[in-house]
N, C-alpha and C positions, 0 to 999 in steps of 0.2 A: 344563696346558691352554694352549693357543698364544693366545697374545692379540691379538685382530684391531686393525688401526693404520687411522684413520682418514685421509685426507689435508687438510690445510687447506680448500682449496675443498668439499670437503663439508661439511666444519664448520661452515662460510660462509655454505655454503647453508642448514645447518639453521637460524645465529643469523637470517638473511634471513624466514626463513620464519616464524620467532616474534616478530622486531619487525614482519611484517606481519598477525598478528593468531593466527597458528596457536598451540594448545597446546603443548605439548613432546611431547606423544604422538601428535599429530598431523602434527608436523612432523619427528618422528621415522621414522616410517611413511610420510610421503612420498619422504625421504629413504633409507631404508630402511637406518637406525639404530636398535641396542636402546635403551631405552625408558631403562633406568640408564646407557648411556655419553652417550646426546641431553643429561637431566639433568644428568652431569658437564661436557661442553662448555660447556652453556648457563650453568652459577652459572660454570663458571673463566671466560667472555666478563665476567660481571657485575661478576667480582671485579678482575678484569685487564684487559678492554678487549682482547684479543688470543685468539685460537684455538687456536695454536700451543701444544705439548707440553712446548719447553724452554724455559725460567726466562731471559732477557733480561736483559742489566746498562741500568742506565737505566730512561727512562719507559718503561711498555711501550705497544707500537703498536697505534692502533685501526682498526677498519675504517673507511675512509672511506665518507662518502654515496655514492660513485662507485662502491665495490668493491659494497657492500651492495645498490648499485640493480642492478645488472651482475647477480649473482647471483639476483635478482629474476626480473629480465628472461629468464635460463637455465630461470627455471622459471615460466615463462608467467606470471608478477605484475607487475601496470601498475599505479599510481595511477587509482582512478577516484572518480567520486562515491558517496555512500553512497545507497542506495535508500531512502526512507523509508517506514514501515508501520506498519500496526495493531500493537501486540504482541499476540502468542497465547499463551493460556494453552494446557495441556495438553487442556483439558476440548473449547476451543475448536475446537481439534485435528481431535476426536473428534466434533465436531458437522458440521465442514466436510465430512470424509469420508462422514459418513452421507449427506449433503445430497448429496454428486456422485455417488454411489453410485445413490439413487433417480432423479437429476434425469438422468443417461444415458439420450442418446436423446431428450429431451424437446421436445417441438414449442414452441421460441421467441417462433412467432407468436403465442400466446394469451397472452405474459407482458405483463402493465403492469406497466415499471418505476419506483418513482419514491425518491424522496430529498429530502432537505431540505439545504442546502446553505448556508454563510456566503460570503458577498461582502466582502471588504473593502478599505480605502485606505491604501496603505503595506504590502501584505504585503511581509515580507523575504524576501529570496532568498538566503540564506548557503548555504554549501554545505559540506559533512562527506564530507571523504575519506578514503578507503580503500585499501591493497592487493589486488588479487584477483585470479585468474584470470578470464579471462571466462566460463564457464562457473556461477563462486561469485555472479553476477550478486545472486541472491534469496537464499542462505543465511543463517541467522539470524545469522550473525558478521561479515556484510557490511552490513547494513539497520540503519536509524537509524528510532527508534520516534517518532511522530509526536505532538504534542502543540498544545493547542487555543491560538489567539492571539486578540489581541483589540486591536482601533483603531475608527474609523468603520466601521461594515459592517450589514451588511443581512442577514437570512434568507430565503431562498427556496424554493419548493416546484416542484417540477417531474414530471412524467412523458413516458414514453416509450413504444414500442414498435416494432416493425418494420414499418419501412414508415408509422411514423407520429409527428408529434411531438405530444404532449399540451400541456396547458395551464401557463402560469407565475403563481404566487401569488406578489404580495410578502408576505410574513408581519408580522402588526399584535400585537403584543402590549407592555406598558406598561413591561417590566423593571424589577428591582429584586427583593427576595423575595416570592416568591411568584405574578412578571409575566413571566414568562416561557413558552416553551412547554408548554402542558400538556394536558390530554387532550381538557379542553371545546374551549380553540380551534384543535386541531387538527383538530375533528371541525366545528368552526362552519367554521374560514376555509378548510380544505381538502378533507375528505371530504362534507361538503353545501354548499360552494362551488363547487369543482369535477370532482372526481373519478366523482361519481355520475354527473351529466353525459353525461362522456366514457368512464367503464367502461358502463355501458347503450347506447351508439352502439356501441361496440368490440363488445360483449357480443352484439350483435342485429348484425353484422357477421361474425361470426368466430367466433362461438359456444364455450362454456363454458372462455370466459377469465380469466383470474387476474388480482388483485391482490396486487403484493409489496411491501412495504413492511418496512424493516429493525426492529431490539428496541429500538428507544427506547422511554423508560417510556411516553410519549403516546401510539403505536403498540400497545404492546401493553397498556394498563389496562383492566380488565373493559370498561369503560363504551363505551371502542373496540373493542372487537371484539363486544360485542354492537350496537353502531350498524353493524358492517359484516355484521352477522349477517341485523339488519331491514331492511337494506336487497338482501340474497341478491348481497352481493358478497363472490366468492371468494376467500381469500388465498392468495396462493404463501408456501410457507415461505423465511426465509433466516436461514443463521447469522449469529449474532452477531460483532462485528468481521470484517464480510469486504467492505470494500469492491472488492476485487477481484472481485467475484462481482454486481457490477451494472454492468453499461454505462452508466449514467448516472453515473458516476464520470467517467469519462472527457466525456462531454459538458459535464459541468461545467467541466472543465479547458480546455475548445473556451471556454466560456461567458465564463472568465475569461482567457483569452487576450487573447479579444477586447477586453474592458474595460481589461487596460492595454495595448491595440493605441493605444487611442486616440489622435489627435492633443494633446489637451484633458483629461488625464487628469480626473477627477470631482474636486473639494473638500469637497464639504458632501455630505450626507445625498439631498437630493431629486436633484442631479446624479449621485452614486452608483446610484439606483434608476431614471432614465432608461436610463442605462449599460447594466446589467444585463438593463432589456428588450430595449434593443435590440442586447443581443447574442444575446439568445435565438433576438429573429425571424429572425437571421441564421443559426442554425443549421440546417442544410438535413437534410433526411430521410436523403439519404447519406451524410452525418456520421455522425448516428444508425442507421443499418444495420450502417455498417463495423465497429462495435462490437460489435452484435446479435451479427452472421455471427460474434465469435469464441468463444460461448459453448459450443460443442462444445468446442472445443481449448481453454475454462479448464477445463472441468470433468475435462478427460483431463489437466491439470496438476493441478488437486485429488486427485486419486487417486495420482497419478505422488509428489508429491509428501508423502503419505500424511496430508492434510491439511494439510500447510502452505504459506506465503506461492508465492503462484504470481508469475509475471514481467506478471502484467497487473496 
């Protein structure tokens, strides 16, 4: 049997492609390397530092950052930032898809979206980089899974819709165990604070409009959803971990912009909570449309992407 000889630079490219995040079977197959010579290349780079075939007297030579970026760069890999997201389970997966599946085609206008949101002082801004083509943009082996922080900060409640901006709750509750958000005053400080309110004007406006609101346990505990039951406010469904699947994700992001736009960044607690409103009022109904309008093209990425992370 003839035995196929690789050339260095291919070799190069496959080590390229595995110190930028690719498996050996992956980067084998991009390369379009068997799967047991990719393997041999890859352990003789780990063992030797060198690609090459014949045995070197001396230290043996490694690629340099320069050879390695070059090769990169041949095969469309940049350094970028990592995307951050929800992690998905498999199950999760499974539920996004059903969700886009049904929700194709769905008239926009009757959704009230809303969210609850942390404000805080001092968020960091580090950043986690990456290899990737631009296209690997949202692939799970490019994204950095997100995790909760904590400093001075505020909770907030908001809603949305098209064509219209709803009402802002600062959220009051006492912290510590057992003071935190929970079903009673979710349903005191926001669903019979505000929301009834403004789903009943929307509702006698626009007729047989939904309310969606994401799986938090306060959200979803009997006692909530039979308070949205007595009151004949509709729920829209949405999966679990899918911030990308509400536009008010993104207006949050407008919301806190604004706040460390500010001259005068916030110190304390009640300058923080000024802040916050008034970056709300400043968010204009166009903001919040531009958003709206992209809900056809997430839900043709939910499917596209067979339930997983989409680029919004």
């Amino acid at each position: 049997m003839t035995r196929i000889q690789h050339d260095t630079p291919k070799k190069n490219r496959l080590v390229g492609a595995i110190q930028a995040g690719k498996t050996i079977a992956q980067a084998a197959e991009l390369i379009d390397m068997p799967f047991g010579t990719a393997k041999g290349v890859w352990a003789q780079f780990r063992k030797t530092g060198s690609t090459k075939n014949r045995p070197r007297s001396g230290r043996p030579s490694k690629l340099s950052a320069t050879t390695v970026g070059d090769h990169l760069a041949q095969e469309n890999y940049h350094r970028r930032v990592a995307r951050k997201v929800v992690l998905l389970k498999k199950t999760q997966k499974v539920k996004r898809l059903a969700w886009a599946r049904t929700h194709r085609g769905q008239d926009w206008e009757k959704v009230i979206w809303s969210d609850e949101s942390y404000v805080y002082i001092g968020d960091p801004k580090g950043r986690v980089w990456v290899t990737r083509r631009p296209e690997e943009e949202w692939e799970e082996d490019c994204l950095i899974p997100t995790f909760k922080q904590s400093s001075i900060r505020v909770m907030v409640w908001g809603c949305i819709m098209k064509g219209k901006k709803g009402p802002l709750v600062v959220l009051e509750y006492p912290g510590g165990k057992g003071g935190g958000m929970n079903a009673k005053r979710y349903q005191e400080q926001v669903l019979g604070g505000k929301l009834v309110e403004f789903y009943q004007e929307m509702d006698s406006e626009r007729q047989n409009v939904a309310f969606q609101q994401d799986s938090a346990p306060s959200h979803t505990a009997k006692t909530t959803l039979k308070w949205l039951k007595d009151h004949n406010i509709k729920v829209f469904p949405h999966p679990p971990s899918s911030p990308d699947l509400n536009p008010i994700e993104d207006v949050w992001r407008e919301l806190k912009k604004g706040v460390r736009a500010r001259a005068h960044p916030p110190t304390s607690l009640t300058e923080l909570i000024a802040a916050v409103k008034e970056a709300w009022d400043q968010i204009t109904v166009e903001d919040i449309d531009k958003y709206i309008n992209r809900m056809d093209d997430i839900v043709a990425d939910v499917l596209k992407a067979k339930g997983s992370h989409t680029k919004y």
